[in-house]
C-alpha positions as CSV (number, residue, x, y, z in Angstrom):
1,X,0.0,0.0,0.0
2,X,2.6,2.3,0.8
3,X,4.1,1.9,-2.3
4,X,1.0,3.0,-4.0
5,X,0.8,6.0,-2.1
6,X,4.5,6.9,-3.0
7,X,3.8,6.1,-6.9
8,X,1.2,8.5,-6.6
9,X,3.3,11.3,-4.9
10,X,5.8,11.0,-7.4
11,X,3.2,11.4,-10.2
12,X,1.7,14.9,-9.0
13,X,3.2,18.4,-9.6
14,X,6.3,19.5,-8.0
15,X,5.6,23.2,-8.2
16,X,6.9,24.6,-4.9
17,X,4.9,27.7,-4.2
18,X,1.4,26.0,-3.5
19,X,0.3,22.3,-3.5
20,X,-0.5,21.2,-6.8
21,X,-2.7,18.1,-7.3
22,X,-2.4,17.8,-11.5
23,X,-0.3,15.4,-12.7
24,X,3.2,16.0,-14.1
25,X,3.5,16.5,-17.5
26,X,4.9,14.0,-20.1
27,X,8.3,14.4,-22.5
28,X,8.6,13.0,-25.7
29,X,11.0,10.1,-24.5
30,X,8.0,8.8,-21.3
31,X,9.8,10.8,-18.5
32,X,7.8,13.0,-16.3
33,X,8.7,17.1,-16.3
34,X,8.7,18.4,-13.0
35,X,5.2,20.4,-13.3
36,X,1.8,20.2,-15.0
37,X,1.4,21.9,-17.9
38,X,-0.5,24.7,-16.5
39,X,2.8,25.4,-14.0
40,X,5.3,24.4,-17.1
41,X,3.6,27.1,-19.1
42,X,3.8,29.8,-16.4
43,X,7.6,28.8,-15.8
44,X,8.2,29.2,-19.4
45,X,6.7,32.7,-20.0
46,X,8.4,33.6,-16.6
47,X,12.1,32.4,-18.2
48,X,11.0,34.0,-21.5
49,X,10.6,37.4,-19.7
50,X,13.2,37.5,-17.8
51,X,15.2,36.5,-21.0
52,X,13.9,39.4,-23.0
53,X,14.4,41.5,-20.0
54,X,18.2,40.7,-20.0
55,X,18.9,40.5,-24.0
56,X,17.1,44.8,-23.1
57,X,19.5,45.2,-20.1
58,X,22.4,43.7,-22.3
59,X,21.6,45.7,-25.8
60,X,21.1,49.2,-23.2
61,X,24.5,48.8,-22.1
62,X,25.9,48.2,-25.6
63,X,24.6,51.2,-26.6
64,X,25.8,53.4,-23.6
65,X,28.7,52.1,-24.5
66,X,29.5,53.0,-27.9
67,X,27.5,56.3,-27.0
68,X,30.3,56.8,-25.1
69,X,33.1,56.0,-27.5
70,X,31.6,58.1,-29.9
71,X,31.7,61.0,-27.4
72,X,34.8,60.5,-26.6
73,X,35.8,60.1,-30.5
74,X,33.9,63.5,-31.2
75,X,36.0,65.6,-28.1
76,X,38.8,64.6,-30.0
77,X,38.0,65.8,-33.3
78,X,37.2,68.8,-31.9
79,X,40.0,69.2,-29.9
80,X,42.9,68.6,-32.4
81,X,40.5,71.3,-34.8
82,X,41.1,73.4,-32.0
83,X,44.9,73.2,-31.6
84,X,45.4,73.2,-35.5
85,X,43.5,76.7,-36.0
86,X,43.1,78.5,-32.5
87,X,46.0,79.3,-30.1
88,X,44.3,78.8,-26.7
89,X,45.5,78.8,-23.0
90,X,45.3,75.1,-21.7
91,X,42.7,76.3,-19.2
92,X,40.6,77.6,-22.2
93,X,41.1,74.2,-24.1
94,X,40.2,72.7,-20.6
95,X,36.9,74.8,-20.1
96,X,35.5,74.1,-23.9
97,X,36.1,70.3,-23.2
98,X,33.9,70.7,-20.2
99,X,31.8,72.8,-21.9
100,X,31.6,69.9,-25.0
101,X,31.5,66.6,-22.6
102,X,28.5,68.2,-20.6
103,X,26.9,68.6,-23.9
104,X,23.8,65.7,-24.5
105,X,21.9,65.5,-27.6
């Protein structure tokens, strides 16, 4: 009998938050999945979201990134224009580059 009972047990949903009475899903090859399909599909949009989320976090960063490198790329133009045409004082060259790396479009 206890056997039974223990066949049974294994044959139920695993989900952790709540007791779950369905029974476990089915793979291709016989083996049981952890959770019913109704928990399965939940977990699955949960991993697809917080997928997407991370492939947004990762592409933001990217793009700060080479924000950034063309800033940087831009200051320099701008300051080797500078030092071919104008004669300025260094703390002239160093209040324009302020002036330009504060600058946001």
């Amino acid at each position: 009998m206890e056997n039974k009972t223990s066949a049974t047990e294994g044959s139920i949903c695993l989900y952790a938050s709540k007791p779950c009475t369905n029974p476990r899903a089915v793979k291709r090859n016989g083996q049981l999945h952890q959770f019913c399909e109704f928990h399965r599909s939940k977990a699955n949009f949960s991993q697809r979201r917080l997928d997407q989320k991370r492939q947004l976090e990762q592409e933001l960063a990217r793009l700060n990134q080479s924000t950034s490198q063309s800033q940087v790329s831009h200051v320099r133009r701008i300051e080797s224009a500078l030092a071919d045409e104008i004669d300025l004082s260094d703390d002239e060259i160093q209040v324009l580059l302020e002036m330009v790396s504060a600058y946001r479009p």
